[in-house]
N, C-alpha and C positions, 0 to 999 in steps of 0.2 A: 805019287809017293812024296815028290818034294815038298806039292802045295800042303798036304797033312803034316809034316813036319813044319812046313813055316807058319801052319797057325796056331801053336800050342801057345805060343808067346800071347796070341788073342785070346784064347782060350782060359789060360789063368787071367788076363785080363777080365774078361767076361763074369766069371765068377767070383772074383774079388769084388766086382762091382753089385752082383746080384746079392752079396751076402751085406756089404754094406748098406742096401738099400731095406734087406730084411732087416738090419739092425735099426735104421728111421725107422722107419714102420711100426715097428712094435716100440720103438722108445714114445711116438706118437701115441700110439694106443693109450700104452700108460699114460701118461700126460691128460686124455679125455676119459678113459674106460678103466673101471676099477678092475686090473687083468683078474686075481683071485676070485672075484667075486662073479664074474658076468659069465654064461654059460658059455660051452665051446661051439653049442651050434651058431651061435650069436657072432663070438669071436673070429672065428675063420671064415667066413662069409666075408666078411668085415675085412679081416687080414687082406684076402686077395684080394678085392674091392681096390684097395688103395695098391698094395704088393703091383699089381701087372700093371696100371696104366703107368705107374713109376719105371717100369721096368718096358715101357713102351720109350717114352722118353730116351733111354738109353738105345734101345734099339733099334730108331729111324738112324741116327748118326751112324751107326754099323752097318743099317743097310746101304749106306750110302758111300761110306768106303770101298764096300764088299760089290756092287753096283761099278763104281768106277775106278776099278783097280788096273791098273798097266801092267806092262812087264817089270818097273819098277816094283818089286813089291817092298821094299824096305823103307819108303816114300808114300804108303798106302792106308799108314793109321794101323787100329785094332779092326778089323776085317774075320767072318767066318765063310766057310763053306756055304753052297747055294742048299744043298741039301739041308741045313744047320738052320738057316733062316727061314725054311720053310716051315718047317714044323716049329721054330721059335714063333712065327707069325701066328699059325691054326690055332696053338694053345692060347697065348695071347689073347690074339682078337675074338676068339671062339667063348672061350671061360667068362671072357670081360662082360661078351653079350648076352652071356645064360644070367649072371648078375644082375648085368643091370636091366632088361626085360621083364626076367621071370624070379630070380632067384630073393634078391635082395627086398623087391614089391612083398613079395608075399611072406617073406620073414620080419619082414616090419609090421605089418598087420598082424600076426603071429602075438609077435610081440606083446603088441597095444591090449591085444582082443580080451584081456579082462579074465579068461573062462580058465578052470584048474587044470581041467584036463584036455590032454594031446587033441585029441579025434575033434572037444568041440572048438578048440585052440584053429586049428587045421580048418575045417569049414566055415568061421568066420571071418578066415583069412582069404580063402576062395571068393565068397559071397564079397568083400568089399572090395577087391580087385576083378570083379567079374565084370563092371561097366566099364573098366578100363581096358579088361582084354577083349570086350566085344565091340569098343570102337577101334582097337587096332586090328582085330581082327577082320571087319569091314571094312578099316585103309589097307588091308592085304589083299582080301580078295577084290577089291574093285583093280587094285595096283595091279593082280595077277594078271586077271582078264586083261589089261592093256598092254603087258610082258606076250602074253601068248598071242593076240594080235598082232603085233609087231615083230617078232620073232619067231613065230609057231610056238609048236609043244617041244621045246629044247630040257634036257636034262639039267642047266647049268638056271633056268629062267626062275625056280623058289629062290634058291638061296641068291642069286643074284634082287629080285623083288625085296628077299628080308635085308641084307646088307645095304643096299640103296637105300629103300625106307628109313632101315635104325640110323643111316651117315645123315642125310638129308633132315629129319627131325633135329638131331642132334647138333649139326650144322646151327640151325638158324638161332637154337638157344644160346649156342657156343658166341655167336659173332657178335649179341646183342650184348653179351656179358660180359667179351672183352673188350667191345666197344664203350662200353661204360666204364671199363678199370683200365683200360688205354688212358683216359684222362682224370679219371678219382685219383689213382695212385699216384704218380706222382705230384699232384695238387695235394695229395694229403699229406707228402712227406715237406713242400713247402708251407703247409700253414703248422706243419707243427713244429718250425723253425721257430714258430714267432711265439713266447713262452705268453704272456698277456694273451694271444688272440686263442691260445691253445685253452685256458683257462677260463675263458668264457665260454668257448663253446663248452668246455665241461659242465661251467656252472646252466647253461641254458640248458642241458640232457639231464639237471639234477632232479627237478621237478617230476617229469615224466615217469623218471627209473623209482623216484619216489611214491609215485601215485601207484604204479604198477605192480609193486613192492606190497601196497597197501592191499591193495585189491587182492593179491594173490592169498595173502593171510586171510583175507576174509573170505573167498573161497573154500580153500581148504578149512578153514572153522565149521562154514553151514555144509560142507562134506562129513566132517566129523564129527556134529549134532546129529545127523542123520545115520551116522553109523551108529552112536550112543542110543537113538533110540530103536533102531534094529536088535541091540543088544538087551535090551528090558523089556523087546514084544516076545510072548509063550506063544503066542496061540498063530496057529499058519504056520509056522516053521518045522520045517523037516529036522532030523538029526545030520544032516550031510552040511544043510544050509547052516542049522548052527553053527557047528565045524568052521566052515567057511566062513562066517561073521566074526569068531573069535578069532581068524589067523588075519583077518581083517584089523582089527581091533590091535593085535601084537605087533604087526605092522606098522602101524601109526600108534601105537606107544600110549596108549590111552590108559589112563592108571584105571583101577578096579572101583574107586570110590565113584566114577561118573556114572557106572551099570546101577547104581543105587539110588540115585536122584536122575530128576527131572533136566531135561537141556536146560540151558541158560535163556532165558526168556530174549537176549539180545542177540543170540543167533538163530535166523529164522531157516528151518527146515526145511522141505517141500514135502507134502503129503504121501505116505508107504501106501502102496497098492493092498488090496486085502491079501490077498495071495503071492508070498517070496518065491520066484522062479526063478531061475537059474540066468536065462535075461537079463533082470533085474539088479541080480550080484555081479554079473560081469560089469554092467553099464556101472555100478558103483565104483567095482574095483576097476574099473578104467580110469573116470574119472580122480581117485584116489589118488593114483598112481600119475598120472599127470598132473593135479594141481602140487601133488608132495615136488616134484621135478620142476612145477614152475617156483615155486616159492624158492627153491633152491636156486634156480637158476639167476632170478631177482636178488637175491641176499647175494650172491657172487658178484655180481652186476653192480647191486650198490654201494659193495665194499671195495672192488676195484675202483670204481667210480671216486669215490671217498680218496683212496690213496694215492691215485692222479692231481687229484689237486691240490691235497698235503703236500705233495712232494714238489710241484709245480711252483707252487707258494711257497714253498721254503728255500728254491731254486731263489727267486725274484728275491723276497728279502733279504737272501746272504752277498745280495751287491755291493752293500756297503762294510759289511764286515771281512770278506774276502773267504768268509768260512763256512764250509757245508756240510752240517750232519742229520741225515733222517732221523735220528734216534737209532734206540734197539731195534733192530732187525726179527719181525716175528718168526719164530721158531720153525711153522709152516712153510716159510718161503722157501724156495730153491738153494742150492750150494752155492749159487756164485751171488744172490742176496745176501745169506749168510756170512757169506764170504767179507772179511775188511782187509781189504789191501792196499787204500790210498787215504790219505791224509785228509783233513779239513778243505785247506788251500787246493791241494791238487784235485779232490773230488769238484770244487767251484770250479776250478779252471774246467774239468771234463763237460760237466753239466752245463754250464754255463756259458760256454764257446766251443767246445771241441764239438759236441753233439751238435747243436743247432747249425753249423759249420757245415759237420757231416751230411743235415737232411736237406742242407738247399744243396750243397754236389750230387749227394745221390738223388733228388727230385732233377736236378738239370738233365744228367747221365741217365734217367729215366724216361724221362721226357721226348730225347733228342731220339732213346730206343721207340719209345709208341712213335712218333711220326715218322721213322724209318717201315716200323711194319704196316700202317696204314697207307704211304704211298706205296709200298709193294701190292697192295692188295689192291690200289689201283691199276695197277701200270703191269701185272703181270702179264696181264692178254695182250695188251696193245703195243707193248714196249719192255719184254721182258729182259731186255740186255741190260736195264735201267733202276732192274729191281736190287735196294738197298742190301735186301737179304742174302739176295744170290752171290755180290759179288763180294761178301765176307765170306760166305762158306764155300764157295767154290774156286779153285785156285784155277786158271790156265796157264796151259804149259805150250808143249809145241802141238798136240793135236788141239783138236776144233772141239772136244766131248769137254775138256775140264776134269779135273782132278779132287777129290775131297781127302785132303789128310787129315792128320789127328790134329792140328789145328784148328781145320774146317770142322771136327768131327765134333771137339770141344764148343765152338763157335756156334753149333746147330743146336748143340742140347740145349746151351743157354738160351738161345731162342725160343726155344717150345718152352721152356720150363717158363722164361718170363712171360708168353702165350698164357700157359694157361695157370699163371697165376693171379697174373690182372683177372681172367676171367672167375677165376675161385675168388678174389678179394672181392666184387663185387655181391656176392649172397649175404653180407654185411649191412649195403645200402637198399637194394632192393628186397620191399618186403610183401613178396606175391606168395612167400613161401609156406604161408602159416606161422603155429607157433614154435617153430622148429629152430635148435640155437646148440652150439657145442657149449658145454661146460666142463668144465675143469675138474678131474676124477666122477665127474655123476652126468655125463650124457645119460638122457633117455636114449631105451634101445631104439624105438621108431627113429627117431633124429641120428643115431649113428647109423643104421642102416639109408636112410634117404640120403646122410652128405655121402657116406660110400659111394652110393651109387649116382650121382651126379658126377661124383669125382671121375666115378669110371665109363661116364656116360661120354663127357666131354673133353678128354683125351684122344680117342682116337680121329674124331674129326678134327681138332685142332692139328694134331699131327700131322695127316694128309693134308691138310689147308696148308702145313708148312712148306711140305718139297713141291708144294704148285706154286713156290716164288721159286724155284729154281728152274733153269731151260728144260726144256722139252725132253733135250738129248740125254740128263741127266737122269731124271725122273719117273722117266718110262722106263728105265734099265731097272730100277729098283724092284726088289718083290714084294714090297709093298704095293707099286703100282700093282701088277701082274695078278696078287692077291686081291685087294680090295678095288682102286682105281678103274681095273679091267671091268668089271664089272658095273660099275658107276655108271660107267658110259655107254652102257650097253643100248640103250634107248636113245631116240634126240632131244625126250626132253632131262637127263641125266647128261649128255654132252658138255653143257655150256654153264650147269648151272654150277658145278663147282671153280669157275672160273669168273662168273657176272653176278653170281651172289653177295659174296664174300665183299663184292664194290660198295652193299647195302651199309656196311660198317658206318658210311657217315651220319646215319640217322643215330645211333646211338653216342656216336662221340659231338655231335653238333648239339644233340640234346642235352647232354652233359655241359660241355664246353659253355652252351651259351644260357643252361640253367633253364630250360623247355620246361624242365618239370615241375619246378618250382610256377612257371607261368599256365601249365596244367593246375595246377593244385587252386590255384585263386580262380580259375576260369569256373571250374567242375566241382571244386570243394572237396576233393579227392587226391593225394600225393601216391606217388609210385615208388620212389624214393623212402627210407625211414627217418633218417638224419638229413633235413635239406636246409640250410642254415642260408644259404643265398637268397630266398624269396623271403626271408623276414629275418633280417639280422639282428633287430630288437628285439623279436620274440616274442612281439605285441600278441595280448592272449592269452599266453602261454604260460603264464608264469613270470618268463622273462629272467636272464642272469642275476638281477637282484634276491629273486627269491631262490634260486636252487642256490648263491652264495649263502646265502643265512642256512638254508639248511647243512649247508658241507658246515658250516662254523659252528653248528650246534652239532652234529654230529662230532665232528674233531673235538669240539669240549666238552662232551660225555653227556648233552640234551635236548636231545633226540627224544621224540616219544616212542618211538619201535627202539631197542638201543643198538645200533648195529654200529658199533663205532669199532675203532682198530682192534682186531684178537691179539689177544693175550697168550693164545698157546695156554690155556690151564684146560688141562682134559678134566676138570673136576665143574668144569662153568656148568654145563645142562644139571647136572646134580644138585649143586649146589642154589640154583635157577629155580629148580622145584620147590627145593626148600625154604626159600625165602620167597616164595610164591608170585615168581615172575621170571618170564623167560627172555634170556639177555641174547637173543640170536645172533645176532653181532658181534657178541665173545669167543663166537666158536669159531675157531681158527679154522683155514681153508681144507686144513685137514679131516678138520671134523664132517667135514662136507659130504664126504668119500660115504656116508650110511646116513641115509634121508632119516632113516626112523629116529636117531638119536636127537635132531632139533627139534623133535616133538617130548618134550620127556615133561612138562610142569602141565597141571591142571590148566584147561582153558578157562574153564571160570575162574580163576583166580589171579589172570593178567590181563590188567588191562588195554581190553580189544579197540582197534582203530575202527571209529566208526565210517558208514559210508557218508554219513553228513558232513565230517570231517570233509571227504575228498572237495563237496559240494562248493562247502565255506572256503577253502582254500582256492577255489577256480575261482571265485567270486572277490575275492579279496586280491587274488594275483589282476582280475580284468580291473580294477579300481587302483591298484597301483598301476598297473600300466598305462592306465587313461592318463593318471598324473602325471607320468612320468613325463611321457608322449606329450602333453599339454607346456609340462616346463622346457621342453627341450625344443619346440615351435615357438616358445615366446619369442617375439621379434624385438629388435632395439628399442619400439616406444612404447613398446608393454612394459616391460623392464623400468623404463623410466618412471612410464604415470605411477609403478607400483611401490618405487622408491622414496616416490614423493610423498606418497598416500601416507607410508609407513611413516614418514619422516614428522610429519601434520599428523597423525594420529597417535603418534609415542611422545610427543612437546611436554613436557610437565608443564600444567597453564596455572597459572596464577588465581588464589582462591575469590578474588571479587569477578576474573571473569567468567566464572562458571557461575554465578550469581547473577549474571546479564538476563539468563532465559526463564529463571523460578517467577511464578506470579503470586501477588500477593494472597491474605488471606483472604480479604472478602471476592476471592475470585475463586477459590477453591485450592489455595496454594499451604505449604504446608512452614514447618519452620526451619531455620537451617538445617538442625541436626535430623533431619528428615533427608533420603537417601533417596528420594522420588527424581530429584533434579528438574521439575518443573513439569514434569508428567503429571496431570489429572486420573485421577483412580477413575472406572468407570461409575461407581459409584458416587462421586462427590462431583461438586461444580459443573461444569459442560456437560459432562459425560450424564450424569443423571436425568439432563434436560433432553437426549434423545435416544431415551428409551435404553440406559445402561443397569449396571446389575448393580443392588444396592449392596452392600457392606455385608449384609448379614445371610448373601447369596442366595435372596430370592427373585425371582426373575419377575423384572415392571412388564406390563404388558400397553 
């Protein structure tokens, strides 16, 4: 009766915490996912996706109070009942795994699959997740047979098989990805210390996000040439299909005058089947639907992009005036952009020392965290009294077990959360992922269902990788262990591997660290990395930071040939866009973003479309300045010289009798002063006629 009354005090802890985590979550939501607009079967998937492994994070530090609690109990943190953490554990871990296995795969496919209705929505979704549940299916039942072998025919040997499996997969993805944001992340908060090196690397990402910008619009064009002529074929079309072409058509915003003429002869179509099937319309309306999402996601891309280096650069030249203002603040932007609270001066002083200040402490204090959890992750098996982790979160007192208070308790969270946030920062640099990208109020559903579920993939074995730097004596008392752990080890090859795996971590942070990938990429021709600026700091190839600088400087002065330069906040641009018969995408504030269909609102034939030769002529001109550049920046000291001298001797203004040294006269074939030959023979006249040259009146001597 006591112990229920002393944890009431946990208890409103518990759920003040749970509600506040509801509240991220959904302020998050909003932030990627238009809430009004995106369905609820969509949305709550979604929700708990993120909702429970957030809410796992809180809840190793409780188990771990509630695990090693004394007689002391007022010394013991927020702590719940054994019974309390049971079933917190079942639904947890249970819910997380239906997600991210079964639940989340096939709602994302759902999604994408193109078709109007439910049932063929539903079997499309089956059919593309079918190769992936019939090779886990065959890693369970091979895994089974080797459970029932070694154990017999036990009741506990499925679910023990499924939880080992889903930990162990997840495991190795987990290690590899915070092995690579062990040392990205703080490396990224030191170079963006340095406001110049910051700004190059933006101008060298200018190019690419520009090319890929380009491509996207021309995409979605020869998508919606081809819907334009679906919309003026009679003959083969059903009344349903119809239907389905014109909500197509509404969709993408296509005004009524293009159903009456012919495509534009510069976007090229791909040839209509004779017969529109239901097939056909989906694989459209797939495609539709994703190039609308990628062009959106590019236009975000480029205008963030854009505003980085305004701002960067207005940073650097307010040095000498000691005064910083970005302008008007766009209307779109957040309350606290909106927001003016510091002066000229004191915004430079912020910008301009306080911040930079900030990212090399918080890179050091970063830093100094990754190689604490990387020597833990050596040293646990062999020397765990040694481990960094353990002997912050674990207090000893007078027994031999240790103590975790609410110190320790606080101390643990922040561990996992910066676990496994290096390992979420990494789906940034590594790109194995497809074309998959969070944006800003217009995630595609596939892409919110897929980060869901990684998020919730790699949670739980980060967690349990956590209390394995703590002692033995600790760990095992937990119901985590008991729940999950127990099970783990149920086999000998599950024994050792979550303790001699997790050592693997050097290959990911040594790869990093020493830039492997980049010396990948030159060996094989292939990068693993998306942004790898260490293997070519020049950018030779590429473009290079001279050319994505002119395009940021033509975009920020309003000539640009796509116009995506700073929004204006006027909800009147796409209309107005129409009407003057070009569409200014790049005026439509970040808010406009939030409904794909509205940046399509002007005729396509009547703006002029970036060609693909464009992209061509531009790689071709970027490889010819960078050859120069490359070439000026190897001249060595007697290059330099001869070429000064050259200059020097060939800009002489010379004296009019000695340019009269080399002219021959005229019975040589020379001409008279005011003749501009300077002693050169026509091939026609003197010499030149004597071996076989071209006469005057260009007929050829033979």
């Amino acid at each position: 009766m006591t112990v229920a009354e002393s944890s009431v005090g946990s208890d409103l802890f518990a759920a003040v915490a749970l509600l506040a985590i509801t509240s991220v979550i959904l302020l998050l939501l909003r932030h990627f996912l238009p809430l009004r607009t995106t369905p609820a079967y969509l949305l709550v998937p979604v929700f708990l996706a993120l909702a429970l492994p957030t809410s796992i994070i809180l809840l190793v530090p409780i188990d771990l109070a509630s695990s090693s609690r004394t007689r002391d109990e007022a010394s013991s943190g927020i702590w719940l009942p054994e019974g309390v953490m049971w079933v917190a554990w079942r639904v947890a871990y249970w819910l997380t795994f239906a997600l991210t296995w079964a639940i989340l795969p096939l709602l994302g496919e759902y999604t994408d699959s193109g078709y109007r209705k439910p049932k063929d929505r539903i079997l499309y979704s089956l059919r593309s997740n079918a190769r992936y549940q019939m090779i886990v299916l065959t890693c369970g039942t091979v895994g089974l047979v080797y459970v029932f072998l070694q154990n017999g025919f036990e009741g506990t040997s499925v679910k023990s098989l499924l939880m080992a499996l889903a930990y162990c997969w997840a495991l190795i993805q987990a290690i590899y990805l915070m092995g690579h944001g062990l040392v990205a992340f703080p490396r990224r908060l030191f170079r963006n210390a340095n406001l110049s090196g910051t700004l190059q690397r933006i101008q060298i990402r200018a190019p690419k996000t520009k090319d890929r910008l380009t491509d996207s619009i021309i995409e979605l064009d020869e998508l919606e040439a081809q819907l334009t002529q679906l919309r003026m074929r009679k003959n083969g079309v059903s009344g349903d299909h119809q239907e389905w072409i014109e909500d197509l058509a509404d969709i993408s915003s296509l005004p009524e005058s293009r159903s009456s003429q012919a495509p534009p002869g510069r976007v090229s179509a791909p040839p209509m089947p004779a017969i529109i099937t239901d097939r056909y319309l989906a694989e459209l309306t797939r495609k539709l639907n994703r190039a609308r999402h990628k062009q959106i996601r590019f236009i975000e891309a480029w205008h963030r992009l854009v505003q980085e280096a305004g701002n960067i650069q207005a940073i650097m030249d307010a040095s000498a005036s000691k005064k910083l203002d970005f302008g008007r603040p766009s209307p779109a932007g957040s309350l606290f952009e909106r927001t003016t609270l510091l002066t000229p001066y004191t915004r430079y002083i912020l910008y301009f020392q306080i911040v930079p200040a900030i990212s090399v402490v918080s890179g050091g204090f970063f830093s100094l965290a990754s190689i604490c959890i990387i020597f833990s992750e050596l040293v646990k098996y062999v020397a765990p009294q040694l481990s960094i982790v353990s002997l912050t979160v674990v207090h000893r007192h007078q027994d031999e077990y240790g103590q975790v208070g609410f110190a320790g308790q606080v101390i643990a969270a922040l561990w996992i959360l910066y676990m496994c946030a290096t390992a979420l920062a990494s789906f940034d640099d590594v790109k194995i992922w497809g074309n998959r990208a969070l944006v800003r109020r217009n995630t595609y559903g596939e892409s919110a269902c897929w980060y869901a579920g990684q998020i919730a993939k790699l949670t739980v074995p980060l967690s349990y990788n956590f209390i394995t730097f703590l002692p033995l004596k600790v760990h095992r008392e937990t119901t985590f262990y008991h729940f999950l752990g127990r099970l783990i080890v149920l086999t000998p090859l599950g024994k050792g591997f979550d303790y001699f795996f997790p050592a693997l971590i050097l290959i990911p942070v040594c790869a990093t660290l020493f830039n492997l990938y980049g010396r990948v990429k030159n060996t094989l021709g292939y990068g693993v990395l998306e942004d790898d600026e260490e293997d070519n700091p020049t950018s030779f190839g590429t473009g290079g930071w001279r050319e994505g600088r002119d395009l940021i400087e033509r975009e920020l002065n309003g000539r640009s040939g796509v116009d995506l330069s700073t929004p204006t906040g006027d909800t009147s641009a796409p209309d107005q866009a129409s009407r003057d018969g070009a569409t200014h995408i790049g005026r439509l504030s970040t808010r406009h973003l939030e409904a794909p269909s509205q940046i399509r609102q002007s005729d396509i034939s009547t703006r002029p479309p970036p060609q693909q030769t464009d992209v061509t002529q531009r790689q071709a001109q970027r490889l010819a300045a960078a050859t120069q550049a490359a070439e000026e920046e190897d001249e060595n000291a007697f290059s330099g010289f001869a070429h000064r001298v050259r200059n020097t001797f060939e800009n002489v203004e010379r004296p009019e009798w000695f340019s009269d040294l080399g002219k021959r006269p005229k019975w040589m074939g020379g001409y008279d002063g005011n003749n501009d030959t300077s002693g050169r023979a026509d091939s026609g006249r003197g010499f030149g006629r004597w071996f076989g040259g071209r006469p005057s009146d260009s007929r050829v001597r033979l």
